[in-house]
TINU-537411 format. One line per field, with one value per residue: x, y, z of N, C-alpha, C, O in turn. Coordinates in Angstrom, 2 decimals. Layout:
REM residues N
n.x: X, ...
n.y: Y, ...
n.z: Z, ...
ca.x: X, ...
ca.y: Y, ...
ca.z: Z, ...
c.x: X, ...
c.y: Y, ...
c.z: Z, ...
o.x: X, ...
o.y: Y, ...
o.z: Z, ...
This chain:
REM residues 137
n.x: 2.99, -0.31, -3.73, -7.18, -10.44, -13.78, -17.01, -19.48, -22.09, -24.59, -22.46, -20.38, -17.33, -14.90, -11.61, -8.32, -5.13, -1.81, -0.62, -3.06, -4.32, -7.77, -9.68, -12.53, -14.70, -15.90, -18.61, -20.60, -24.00, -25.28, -23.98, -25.06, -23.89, -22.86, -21.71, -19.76, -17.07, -13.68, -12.84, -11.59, -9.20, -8.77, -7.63, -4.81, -3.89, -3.53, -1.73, 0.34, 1.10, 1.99, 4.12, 5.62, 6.03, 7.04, 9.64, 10.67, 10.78, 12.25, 14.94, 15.52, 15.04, 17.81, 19.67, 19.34, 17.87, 15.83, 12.98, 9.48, 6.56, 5.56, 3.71, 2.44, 0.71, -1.02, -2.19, -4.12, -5.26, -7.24, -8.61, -11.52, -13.31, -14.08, -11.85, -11.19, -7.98, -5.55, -4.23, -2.34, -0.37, 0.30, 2.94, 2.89, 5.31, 5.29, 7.13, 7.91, 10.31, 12.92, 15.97, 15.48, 17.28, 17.26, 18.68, 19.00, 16.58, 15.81, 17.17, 16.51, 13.95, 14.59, 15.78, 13.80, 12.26, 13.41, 14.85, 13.66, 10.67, 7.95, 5.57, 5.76, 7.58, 6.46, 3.66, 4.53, 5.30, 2.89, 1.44, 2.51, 4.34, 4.66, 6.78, 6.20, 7.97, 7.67, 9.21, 9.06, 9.65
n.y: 18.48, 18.60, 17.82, 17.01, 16.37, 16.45, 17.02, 15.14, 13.75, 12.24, 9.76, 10.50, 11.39, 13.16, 13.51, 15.23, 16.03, 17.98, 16.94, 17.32, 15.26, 13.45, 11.32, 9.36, 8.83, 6.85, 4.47, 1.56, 0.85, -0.05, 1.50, 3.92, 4.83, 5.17, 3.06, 3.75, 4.60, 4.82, 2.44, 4.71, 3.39, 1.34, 2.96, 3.72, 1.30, 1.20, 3.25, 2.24, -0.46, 0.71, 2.65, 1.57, 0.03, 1.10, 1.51, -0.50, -0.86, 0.88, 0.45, -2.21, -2.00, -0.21, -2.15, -3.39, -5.34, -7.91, -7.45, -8.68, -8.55, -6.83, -7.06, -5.65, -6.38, -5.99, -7.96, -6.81, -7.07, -6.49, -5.01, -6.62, -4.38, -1.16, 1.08, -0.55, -0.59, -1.59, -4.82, -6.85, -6.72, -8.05, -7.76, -8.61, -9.34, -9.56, -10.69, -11.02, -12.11, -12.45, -14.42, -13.16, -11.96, -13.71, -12.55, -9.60, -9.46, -8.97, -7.26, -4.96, -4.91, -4.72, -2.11, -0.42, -1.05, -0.21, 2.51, 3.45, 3.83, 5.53, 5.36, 2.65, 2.87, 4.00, 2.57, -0.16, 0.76, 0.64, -1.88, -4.98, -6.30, -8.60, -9.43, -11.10, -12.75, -13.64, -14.70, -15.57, -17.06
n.z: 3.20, 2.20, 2.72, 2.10, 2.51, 1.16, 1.70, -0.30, -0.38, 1.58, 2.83, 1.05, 0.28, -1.78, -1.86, -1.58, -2.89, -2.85, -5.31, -6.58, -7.61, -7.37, -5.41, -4.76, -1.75, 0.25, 2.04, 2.75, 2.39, 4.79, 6.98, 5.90, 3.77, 0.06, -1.06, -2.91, -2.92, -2.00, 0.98, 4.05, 4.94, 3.47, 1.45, 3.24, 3.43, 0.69, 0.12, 1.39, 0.05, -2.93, -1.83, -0.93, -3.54, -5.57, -4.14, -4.85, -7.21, -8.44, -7.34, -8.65, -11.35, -11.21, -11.06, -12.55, -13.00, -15.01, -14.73, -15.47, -14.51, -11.80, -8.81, -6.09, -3.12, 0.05, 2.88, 5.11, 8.64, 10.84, 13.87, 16.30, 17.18, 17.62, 17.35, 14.88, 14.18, 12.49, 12.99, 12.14, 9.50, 6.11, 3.77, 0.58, -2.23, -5.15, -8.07, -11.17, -13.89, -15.82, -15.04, -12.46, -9.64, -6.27, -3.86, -4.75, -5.15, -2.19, -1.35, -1.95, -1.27, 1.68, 1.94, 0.68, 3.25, 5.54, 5.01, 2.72, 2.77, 3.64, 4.49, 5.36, 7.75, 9.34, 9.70, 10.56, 12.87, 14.02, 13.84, 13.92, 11.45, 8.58, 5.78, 2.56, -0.05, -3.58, -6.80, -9.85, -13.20
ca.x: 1.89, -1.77, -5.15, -8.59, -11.56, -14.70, -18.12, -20.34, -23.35, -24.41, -21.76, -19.34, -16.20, -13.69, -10.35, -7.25, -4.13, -0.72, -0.72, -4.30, -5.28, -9.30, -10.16, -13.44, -14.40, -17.33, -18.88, -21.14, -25.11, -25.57, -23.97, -25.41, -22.92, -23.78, -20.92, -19.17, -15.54, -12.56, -12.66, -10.34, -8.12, -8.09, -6.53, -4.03, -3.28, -3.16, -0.76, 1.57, 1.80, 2.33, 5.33, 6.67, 6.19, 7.60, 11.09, 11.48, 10.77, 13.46, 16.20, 15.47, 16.03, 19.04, 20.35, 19.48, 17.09, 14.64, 11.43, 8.28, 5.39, 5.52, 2.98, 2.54, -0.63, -0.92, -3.31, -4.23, -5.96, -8.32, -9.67, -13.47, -14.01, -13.68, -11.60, -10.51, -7.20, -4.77, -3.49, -1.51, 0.18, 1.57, 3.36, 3.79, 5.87, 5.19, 7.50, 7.97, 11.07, 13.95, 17.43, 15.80, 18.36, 16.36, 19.20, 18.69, 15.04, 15.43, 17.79, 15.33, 12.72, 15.28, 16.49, 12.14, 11.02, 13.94, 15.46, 13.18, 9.23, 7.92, 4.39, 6.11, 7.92, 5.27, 2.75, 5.05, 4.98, 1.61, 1.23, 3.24, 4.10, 5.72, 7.20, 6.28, 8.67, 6.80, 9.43, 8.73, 10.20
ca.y: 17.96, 19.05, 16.81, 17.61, 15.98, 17.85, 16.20, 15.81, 13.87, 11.09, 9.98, 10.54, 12.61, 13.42, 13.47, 15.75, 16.67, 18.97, 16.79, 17.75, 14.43, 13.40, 10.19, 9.04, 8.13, 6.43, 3.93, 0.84, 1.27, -0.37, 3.09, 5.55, 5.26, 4.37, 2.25, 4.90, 5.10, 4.02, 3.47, 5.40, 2.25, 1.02, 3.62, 3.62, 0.33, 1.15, 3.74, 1.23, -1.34, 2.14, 3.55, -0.16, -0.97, 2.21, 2.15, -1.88, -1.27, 1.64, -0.22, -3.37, -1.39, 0.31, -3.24, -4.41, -6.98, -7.54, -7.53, -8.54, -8.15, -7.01, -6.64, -5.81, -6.80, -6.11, -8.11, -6.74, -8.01, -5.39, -5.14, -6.62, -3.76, 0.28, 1.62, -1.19, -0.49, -2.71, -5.13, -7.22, -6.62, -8.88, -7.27, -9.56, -8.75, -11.12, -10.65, -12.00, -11.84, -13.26, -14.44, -12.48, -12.61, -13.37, -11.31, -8.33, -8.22, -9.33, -6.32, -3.76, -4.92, -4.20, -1.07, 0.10, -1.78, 0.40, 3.73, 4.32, 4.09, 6.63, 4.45, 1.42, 3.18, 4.34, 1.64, -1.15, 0.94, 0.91, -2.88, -6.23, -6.47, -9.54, -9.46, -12.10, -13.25, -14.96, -14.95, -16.50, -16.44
ca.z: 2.41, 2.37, 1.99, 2.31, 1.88, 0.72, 1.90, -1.54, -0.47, 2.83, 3.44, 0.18, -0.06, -2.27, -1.32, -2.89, -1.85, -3.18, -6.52, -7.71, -8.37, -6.66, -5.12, -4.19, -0.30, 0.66, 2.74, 2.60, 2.79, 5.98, 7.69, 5.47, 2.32, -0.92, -1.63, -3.93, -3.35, -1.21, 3.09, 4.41, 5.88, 1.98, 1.12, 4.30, 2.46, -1.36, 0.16, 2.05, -0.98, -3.40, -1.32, -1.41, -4.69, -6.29, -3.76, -5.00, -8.58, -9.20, -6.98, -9.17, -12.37, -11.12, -10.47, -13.98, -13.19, -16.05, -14.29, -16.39, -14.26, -10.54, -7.73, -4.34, -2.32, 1.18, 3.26, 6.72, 9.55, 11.93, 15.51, 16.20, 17.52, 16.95, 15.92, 14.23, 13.63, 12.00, 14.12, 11.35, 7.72, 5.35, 1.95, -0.44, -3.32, -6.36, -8.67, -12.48, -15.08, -16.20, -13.95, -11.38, -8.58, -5.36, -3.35, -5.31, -4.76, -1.00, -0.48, -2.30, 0.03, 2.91, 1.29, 0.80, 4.32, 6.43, 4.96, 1.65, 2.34, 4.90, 5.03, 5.96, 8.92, 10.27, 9.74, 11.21, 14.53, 14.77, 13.53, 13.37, 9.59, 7.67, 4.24, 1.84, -1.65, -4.51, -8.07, -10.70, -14.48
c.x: 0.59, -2.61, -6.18, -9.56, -12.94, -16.24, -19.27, -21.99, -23.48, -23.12, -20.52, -18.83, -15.92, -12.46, -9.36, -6.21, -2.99, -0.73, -2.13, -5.48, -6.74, -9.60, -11.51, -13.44, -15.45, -17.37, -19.90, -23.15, -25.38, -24.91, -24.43, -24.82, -23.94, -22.46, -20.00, -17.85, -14.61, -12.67, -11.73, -9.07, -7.67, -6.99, -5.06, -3.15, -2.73, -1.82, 0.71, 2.07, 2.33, 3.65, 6.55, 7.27, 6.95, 9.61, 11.56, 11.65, 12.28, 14.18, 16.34, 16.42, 16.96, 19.83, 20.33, 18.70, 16.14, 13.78, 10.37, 7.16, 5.76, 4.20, 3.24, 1.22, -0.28, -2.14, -3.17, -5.51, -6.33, -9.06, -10.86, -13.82, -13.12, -12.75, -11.44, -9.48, -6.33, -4.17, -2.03, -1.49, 0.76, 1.66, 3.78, 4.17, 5.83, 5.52, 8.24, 9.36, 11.91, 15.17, 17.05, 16.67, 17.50, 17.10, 19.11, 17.41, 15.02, 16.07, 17.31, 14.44, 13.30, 15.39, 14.61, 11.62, 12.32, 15.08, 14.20, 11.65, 8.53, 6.39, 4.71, 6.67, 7.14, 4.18, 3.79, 5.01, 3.40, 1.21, 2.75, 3.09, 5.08, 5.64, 6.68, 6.93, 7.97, 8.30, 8.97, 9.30, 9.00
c.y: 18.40, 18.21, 17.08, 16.49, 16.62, 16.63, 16.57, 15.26, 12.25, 10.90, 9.59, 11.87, 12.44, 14.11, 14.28, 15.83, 17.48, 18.03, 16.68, 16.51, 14.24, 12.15, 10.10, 8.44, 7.57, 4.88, 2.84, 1.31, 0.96, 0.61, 4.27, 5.53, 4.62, 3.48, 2.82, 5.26, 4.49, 4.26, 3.80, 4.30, 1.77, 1.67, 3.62, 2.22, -0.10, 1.97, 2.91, 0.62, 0.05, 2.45, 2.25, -0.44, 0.00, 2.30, 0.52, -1.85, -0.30, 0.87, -1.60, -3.21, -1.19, -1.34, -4.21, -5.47, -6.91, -8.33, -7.65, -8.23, -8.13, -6.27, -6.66, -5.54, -6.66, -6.54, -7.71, -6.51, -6.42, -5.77, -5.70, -5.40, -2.30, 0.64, 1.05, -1.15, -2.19, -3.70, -6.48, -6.85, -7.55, -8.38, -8.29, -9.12, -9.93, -10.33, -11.21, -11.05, -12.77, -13.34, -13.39, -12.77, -12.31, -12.50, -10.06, -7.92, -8.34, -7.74, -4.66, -3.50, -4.23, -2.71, -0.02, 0.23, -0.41, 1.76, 4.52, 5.14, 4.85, 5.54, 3.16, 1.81, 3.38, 3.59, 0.56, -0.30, 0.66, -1.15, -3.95, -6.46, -7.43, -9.27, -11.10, -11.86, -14.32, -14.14, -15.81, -16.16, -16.66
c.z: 3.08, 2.17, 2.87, 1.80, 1.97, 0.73, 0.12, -1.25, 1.10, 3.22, 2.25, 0.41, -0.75, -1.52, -2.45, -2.30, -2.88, -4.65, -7.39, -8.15, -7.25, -6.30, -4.23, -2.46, -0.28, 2.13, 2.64, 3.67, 4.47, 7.22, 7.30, 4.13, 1.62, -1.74, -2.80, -3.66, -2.16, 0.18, 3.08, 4.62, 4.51, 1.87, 1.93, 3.38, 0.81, -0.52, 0.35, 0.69, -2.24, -3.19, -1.48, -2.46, -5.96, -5.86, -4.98, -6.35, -8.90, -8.36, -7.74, -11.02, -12.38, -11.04, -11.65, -13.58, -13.85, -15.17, -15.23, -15.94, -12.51, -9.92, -6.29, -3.15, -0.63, 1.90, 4.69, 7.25, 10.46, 12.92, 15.18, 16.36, 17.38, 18.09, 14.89, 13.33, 13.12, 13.12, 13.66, 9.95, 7.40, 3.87, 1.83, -2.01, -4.01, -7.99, -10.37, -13.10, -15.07, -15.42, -12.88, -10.06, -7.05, -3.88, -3.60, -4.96, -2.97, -0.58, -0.93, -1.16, 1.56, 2.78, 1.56, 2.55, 5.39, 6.11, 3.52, 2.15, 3.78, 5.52, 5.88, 7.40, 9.46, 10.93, 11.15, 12.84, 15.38, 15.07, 13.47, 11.70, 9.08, 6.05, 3.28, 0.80, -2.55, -5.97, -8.62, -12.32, -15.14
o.x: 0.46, -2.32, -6.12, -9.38, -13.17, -16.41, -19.64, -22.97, -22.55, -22.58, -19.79, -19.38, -16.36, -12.48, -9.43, -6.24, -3.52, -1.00, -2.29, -6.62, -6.71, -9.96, -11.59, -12.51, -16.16, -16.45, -20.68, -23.43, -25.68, -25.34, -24.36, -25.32, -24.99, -22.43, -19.57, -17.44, -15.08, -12.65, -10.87, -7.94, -6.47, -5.81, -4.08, -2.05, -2.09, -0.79, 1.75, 3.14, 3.55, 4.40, 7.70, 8.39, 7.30, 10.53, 12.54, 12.49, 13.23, 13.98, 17.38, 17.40, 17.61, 21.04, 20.91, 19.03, 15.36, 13.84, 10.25, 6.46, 6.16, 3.72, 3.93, 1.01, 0.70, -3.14, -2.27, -6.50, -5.55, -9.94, -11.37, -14.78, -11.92, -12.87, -11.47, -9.58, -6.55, -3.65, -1.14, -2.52, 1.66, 0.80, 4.63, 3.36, 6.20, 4.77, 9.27, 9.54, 11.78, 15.54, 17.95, 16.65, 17.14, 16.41, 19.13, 17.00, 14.09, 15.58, 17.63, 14.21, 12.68, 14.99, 14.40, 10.93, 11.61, 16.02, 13.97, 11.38, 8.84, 6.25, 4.06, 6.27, 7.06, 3.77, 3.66, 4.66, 2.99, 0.84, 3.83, 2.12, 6.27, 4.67, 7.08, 6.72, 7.78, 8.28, 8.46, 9.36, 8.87
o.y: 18.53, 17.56, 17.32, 15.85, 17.34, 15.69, 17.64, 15.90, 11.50, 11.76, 8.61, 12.96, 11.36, 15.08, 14.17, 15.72, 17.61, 18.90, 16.15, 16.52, 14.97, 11.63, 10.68, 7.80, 8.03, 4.49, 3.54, 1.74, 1.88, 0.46, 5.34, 6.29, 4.02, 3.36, 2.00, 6.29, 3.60, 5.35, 3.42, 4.69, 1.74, 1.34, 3.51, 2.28, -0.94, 1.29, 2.95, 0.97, 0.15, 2.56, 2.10, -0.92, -0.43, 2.75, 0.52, -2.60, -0.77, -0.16, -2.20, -3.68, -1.69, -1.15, -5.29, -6.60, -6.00, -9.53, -6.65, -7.59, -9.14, -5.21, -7.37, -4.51, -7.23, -5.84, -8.15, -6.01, -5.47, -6.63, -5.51, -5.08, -2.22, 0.54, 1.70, -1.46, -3.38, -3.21, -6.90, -6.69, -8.04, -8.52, -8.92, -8.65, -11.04, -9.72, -11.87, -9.84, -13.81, -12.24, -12.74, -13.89, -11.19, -11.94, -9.30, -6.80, -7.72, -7.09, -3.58, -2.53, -3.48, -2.10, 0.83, 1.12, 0.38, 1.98, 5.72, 6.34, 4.47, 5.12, 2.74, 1.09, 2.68, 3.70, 0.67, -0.92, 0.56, -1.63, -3.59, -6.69, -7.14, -8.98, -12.16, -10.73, -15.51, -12.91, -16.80, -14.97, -16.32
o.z: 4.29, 1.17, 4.08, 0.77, 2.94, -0.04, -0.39, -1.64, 1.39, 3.92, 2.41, 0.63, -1.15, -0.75, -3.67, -1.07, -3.98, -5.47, -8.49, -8.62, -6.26, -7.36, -3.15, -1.96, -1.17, 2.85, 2.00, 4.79, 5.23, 8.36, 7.89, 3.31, 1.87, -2.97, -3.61, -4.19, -1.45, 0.75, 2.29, 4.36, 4.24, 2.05, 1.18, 2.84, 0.17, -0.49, -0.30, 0.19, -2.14, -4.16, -1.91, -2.65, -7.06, -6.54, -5.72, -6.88, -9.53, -9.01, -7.46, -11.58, -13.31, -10.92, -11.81, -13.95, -13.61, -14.93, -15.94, -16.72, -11.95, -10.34, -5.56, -2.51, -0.16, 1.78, 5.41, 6.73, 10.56, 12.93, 14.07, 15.67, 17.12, 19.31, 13.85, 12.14, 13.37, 14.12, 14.40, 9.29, 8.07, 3.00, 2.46, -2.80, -3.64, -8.76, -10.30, -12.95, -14.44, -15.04, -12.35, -9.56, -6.67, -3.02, -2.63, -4.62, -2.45, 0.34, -0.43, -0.44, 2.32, 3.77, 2.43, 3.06, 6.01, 6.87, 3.40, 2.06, 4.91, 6.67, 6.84, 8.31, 10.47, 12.08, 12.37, 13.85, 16.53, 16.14, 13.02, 10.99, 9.13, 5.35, 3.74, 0.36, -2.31, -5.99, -8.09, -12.62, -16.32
């Protein structure tokens, strides 16, 4: 995989990589930005819940569970001070449908959190990361 980001003005980029698509970067005025597009660490985090929420949804299907509405929010916690990396995660998967079976989604999450999602391996080394379960019909 390839990604680039291409300086367009203070302190905005755009971002691309091997599927073409463009995401905004930016930064908040009080360094120079003008508040115009995603910090980098966001993203680090849209990615995580993303790689998650894509392994849990097809192993859910394959498993026949009618799912009506799922999400996956990750909140994490950062240093005072720089770099301010992560220093906790918590995914929570909040999941809606019908007879969902809460083994089925527990062993997705297992199935995502330790052979599927390449972000999650990685991340959890760097960080302490807990899982949260919310169903609901």
């Amino acid at each position: 995989m390839d990604a680039k980001v291409i300086w367009k003005d203070r302190m905005s980029f755009e971002g691309t990589s091997d599927s073409g698509f463009k995401v905004p970067l930016g930064t908040i005025p009080r360094v120079g930005g003008d508040d115009n597009g995603f910090r980098p660490l966001e993203l680090l985090a849209i990615g995580l819940a993303g790689c998650t929420a894509m392994d849990v949804i097809s192993i859910l299907r394959k498993k026949r569970q009618e799912v009506t509405s799922f999400k996956v929010e990750v909140h994490a916690e950062q240093s005072e001070e720089h770099p301010k990396v992560f220093t906790h995660l918590v995914i929570e998967y909040i999941i809606g449908g019908n007879d969902i079976s809460r083994d089925a989604v527990e062993r997705a999450i297992e199935l995502s959190a330790n052979k599927y999602c390449p972000a999650q391996a990685m991340l959890k080394q760097a960080a302490p990361m807990d899982l949260k379960i919310t169903i609901f019909e």
